[in-house]
N, C-alpha and C positions, 0 to 999 in steps of 0.2 A: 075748837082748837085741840090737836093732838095731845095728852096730857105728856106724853113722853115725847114732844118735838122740842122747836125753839119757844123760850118762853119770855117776850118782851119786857115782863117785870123784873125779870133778873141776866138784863142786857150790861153788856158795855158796847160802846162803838171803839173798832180798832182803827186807828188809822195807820196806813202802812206806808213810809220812806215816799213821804208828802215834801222832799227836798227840794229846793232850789237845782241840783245836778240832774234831777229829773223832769225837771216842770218848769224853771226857768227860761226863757230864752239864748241868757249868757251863760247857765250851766253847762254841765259837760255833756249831756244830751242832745240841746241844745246846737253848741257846737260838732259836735259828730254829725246831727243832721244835715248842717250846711254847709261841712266839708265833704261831705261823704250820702251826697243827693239819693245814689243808687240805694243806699239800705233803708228808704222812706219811713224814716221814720217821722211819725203823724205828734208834731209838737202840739197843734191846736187840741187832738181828741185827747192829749197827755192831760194839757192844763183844764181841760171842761169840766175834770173833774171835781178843779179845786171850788166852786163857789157851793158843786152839792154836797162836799164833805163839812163843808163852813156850815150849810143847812143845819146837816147832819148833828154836828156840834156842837150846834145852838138850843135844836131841840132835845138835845141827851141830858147837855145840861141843866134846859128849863124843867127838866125831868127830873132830874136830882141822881140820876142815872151817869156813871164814871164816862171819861173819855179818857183811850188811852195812847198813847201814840208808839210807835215804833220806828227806829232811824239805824238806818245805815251807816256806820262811820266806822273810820279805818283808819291806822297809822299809816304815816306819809309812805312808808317802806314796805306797806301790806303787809309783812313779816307776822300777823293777824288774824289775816282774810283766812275765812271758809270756806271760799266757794274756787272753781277753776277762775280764775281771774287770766293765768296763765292762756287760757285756752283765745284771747284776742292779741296773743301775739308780742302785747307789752312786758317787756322783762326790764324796764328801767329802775335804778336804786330807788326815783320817788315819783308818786304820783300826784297828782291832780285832781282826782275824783274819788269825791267823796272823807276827803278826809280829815280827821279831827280837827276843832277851832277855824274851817275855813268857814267862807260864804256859804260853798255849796251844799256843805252837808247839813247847812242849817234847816230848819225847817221852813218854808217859804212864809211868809209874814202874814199872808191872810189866814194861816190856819195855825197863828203860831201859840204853842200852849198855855192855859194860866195856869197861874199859882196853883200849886200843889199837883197838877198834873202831873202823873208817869210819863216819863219818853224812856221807853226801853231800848237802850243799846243792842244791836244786834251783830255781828258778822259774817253771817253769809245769808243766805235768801230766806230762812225760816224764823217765824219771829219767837218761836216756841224751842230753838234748838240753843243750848247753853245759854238762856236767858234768864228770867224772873217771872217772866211774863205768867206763867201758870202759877204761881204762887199769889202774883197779887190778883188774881183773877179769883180765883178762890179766898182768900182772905177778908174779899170784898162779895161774897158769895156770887159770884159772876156762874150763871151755866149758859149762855148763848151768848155768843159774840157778833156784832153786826159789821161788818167788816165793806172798809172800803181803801183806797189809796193805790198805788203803783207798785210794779207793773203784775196787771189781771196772770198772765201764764207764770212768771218766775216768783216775786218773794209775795203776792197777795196768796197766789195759789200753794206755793206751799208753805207757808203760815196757817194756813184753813185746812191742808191735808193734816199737818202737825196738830192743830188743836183737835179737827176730828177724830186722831190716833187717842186722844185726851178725853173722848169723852163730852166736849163741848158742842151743842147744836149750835149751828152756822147760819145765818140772815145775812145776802149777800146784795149790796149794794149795784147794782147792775150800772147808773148812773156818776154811783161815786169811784168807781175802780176804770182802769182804762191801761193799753197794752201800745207799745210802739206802732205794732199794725194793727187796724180792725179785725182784719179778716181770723189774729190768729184769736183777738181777744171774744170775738163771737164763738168762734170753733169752741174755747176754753168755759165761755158760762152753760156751754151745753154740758158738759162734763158735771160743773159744779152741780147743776140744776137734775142732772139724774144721779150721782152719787155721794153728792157732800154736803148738800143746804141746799134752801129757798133761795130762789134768785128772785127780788123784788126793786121796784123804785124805789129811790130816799123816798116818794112824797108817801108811799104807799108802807115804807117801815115810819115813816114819821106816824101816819095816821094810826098805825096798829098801837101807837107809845101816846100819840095822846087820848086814845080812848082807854088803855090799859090806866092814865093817870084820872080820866072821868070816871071811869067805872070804881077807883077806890077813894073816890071823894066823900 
């Protein structure tokens, strides 16, 4: 192992806007899908990745290793939001998606956090940009981050640009992350995998975490 790469003993696993608006069938994705066929968006490869992130979660914690999660959420009014929101056209007083105390912004139930867990609030696509998140990632001596959740090109991707700017090595969940279309979310782990992290399987970062916990037995 690179002594200056990612170092599985002082991981956290990110999970990034694992919401019901994203991954649900009645969220607002969801929806958009079956009103609006033409923008194909690929609900089945969204949710595939919920049971490898559960994997993921399970073994972090039987690790003794933090899990941290990351969530999208907005005031009804976006008066908020970080990001072009404006750029799809919507310019209504309130929204629907994604916003504070609803359903969707919740976290979907199968991955939903325990006690004591971080859910880092975010507002626009980076989970590192006017958040906490690099504090408690450091506080907890975190230096790699294993990273998986929605969506692989907009907020996985630049969450992992933003902690790479950070000085964190990046272990990228190939299985646990997933993109509205495949095509672009392939194009985008080729990115990852030459300039920002290791792109590996959950099974193949699980096995690197429980050998790192045999080897210190």
């Amino acid at each position: 192992m690179n002594p200056a790469g990612p170092d599985i003993t002082r991981a956290a696993l990110i999970i990034v806007d694992m919401q019901n608006d994203f991954l649900h069938a009645d969220g607002g994705f969801g929806r958009r899908a079956r009103a609006n066929p033409e923008k194909k968006i690929d609900m089945p490869f969204l949710a595939s990745t919920i049971p490898n992130a559960r994997k993921l979660a399970e073994a972090f914690r039987g690790a003794g290793r933090p899990v941290i999660y990351i969530a999208h959420v907005l005031k009804a009014d976006y008066s908020d939001a970080a990001f072009p929101y404006w750029r799809t056209g919507t310019h209504a007083a309130k929204h629907d998606f994604l916003v504070e105390g609803s359903w969707g912004a919740r976290i979907v139930d199968d991955l939903a956090p325990q006690k004591d867990e971080h859910v880092v609030i975010k507002k626009g696509f980076g989970g590192f940009h006017h958040t906490e998140l690099d504090t408690i990632l450091r506080n907890v001596g975190v230096t790699t981050c294993v990273m998986s959740g929605v969506t692989t090109c907009i907020c996985v991707s630049t969450t992992i640009r933003g902690g790479t700017e950070l000085n964190y090595r990046m272990l990228i969940a190939k299985d646990a992350i997933a993109e509205a279309q495949r095509e672009a979310h392939d194009a985008e782990l080729k990115i990852f995998q030459r300039c920002y992290g290791d792109v590996l399987s959950s099974d193949e970062i699980i096995a690197m975490l429980r050998g790192a916990v045999k080897a210190a037995a």
